[in-house]
C-alpha positions in Angstrom: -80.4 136.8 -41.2 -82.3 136.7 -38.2 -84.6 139.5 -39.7 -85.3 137.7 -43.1 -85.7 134.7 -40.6 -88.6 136.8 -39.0 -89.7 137.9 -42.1 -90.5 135.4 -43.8 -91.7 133.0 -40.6 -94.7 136.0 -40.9 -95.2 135.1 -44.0 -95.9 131.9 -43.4 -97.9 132.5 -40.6 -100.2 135.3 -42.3 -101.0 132.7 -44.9 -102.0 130.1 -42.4 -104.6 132.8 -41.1 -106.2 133.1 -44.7 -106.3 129.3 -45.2 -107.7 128.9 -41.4 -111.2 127.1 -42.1 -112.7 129.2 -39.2 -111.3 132.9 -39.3 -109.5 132.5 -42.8 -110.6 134.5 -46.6 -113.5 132.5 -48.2 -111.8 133.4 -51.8 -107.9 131.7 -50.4 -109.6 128.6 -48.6 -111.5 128.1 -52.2 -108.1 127.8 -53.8 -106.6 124.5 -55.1 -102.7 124.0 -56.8 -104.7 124.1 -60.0 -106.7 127.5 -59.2 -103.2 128.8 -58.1 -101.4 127.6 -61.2 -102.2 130.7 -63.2 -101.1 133.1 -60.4 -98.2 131.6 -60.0 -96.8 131.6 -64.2 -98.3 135.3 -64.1 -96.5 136.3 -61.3 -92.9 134.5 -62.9 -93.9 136.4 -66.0 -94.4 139.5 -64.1 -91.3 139.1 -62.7 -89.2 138.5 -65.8 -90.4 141.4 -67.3 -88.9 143.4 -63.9 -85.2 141.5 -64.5 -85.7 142.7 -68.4 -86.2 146.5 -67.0 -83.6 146.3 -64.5 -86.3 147.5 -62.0 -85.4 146.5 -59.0 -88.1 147.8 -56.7 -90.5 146.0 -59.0 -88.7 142.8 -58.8 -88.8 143.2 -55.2 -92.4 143.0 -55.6 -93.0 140.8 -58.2 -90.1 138.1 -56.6 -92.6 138.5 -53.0 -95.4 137.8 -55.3 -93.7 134.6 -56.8 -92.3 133.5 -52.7 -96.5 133.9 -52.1 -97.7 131.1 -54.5 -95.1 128.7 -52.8 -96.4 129.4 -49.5 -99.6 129.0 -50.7 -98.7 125.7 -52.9 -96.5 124.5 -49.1 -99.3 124.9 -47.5 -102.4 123.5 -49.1 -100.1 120.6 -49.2 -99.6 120.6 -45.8 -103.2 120.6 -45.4 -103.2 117.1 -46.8 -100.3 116.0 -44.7 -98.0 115.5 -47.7 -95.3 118.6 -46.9 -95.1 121.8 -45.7 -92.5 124.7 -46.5 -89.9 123.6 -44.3 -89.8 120.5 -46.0 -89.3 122.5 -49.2 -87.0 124.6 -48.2 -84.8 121.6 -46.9 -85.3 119.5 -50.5 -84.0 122.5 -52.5 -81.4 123.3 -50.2 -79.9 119.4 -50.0 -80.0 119.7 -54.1 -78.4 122.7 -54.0 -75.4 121.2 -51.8 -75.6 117.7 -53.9 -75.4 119.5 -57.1 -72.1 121.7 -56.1 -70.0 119.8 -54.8 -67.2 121.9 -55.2 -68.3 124.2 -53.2 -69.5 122.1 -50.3 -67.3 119.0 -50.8 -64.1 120.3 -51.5 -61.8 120.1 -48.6 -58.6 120.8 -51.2 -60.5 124.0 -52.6 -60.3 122.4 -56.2 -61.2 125.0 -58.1 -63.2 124.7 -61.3 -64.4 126.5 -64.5 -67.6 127.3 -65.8 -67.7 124.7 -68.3 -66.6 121.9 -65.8 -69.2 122.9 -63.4 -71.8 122.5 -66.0 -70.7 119.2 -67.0 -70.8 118.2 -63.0 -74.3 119.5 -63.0 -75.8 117.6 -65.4 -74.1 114.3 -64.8 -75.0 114.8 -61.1 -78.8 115.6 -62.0 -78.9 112.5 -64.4 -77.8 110.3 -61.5 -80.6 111.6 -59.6 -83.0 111.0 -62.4 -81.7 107.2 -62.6 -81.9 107.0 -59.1 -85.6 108.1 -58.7 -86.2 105.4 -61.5 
C-alpha cells in the first residue's frame, strides 16, 4: 500500500510540474476541462477495448492513461480553489461506504444477495438525489 501510496503521490506531483506557470509544458498549462474532455472519453474507450481483449498489460496502460485525465481534471480545479484530488478521492470513497452498507455497516454480518444489494443501491442513490434537491 505504501508503494501505490508513493506511486501515485508522484503522480500527482509530476502533474503539478507541467501545470507550474513558470517551469511547466506550454501545451498542459493551455489545457481547460473542456480541451481535456476528448482525452479523457478516448482514453475510457481505449480502455474498454483492452477489458474486451483481456489484455492486461494494455489495460495497465490505458487504466494509467484514464487515472491521468483525473489528475489533470483535480488539478485545474484546484487551480481555481474549488477541489483538488484528495477531495476526490475522499467524495468517492464516502459514496462508496454510504452505498454498501452492508459491508461497512453491518455489525451482525447480515449477509445479502445480489439482487438485494441492487435494490439497496438504487434506493440509497435516490435518497441522495432527493437530498441534493
Amino acid at each position: 500500500m505504501n508503494v501505490a501510496h508513493s506511486e501515485f503521490e508522484e503522480l500527482v506531483q509530476v502533474v503539478k510540474a507541467l501545470r507550474d506557470p513558470e517551469t511547466g509544458c506550454p501545451w498542459d498549462l493551455k489545457q481547460t476541462h473542456k480541451t481535456l474532455l476528448s482525452f479523457l472519453f478516448e482514453e475510457s474507450y481505449e480502455f474498454k477495448e483492452s477489458v474486451d481483449n483481456e489484455d492486461y498489460d494494455h489495460m495497465r496502460e490505458e487504466i494509467g492513461d484514464v487515472l491521468l485525465q483525473v489528475v489533470l481534471h483535480s488539478q485545474l480545479a484546484s487551480e481555481k480553489n474549488k477541489f483538488n484530488i484528495d477531495d476526490v478521492a475522499k467524495t468517492i470513497k464516502e459514496k462508496i461506504i454510504r452505498r454498501h452498507p452492508h459491508v461497512f455497516d453491518n455489525p451482525e454480518g447480515e449477509k445479502i444477495t445480489e439482487e438485494q444489494v441492487k435494490e439497496r443501491w438504487n434506493d440509497i442513490k435516490a435518497t441522495e438525489k432527493n437530498d441534493q434537491n
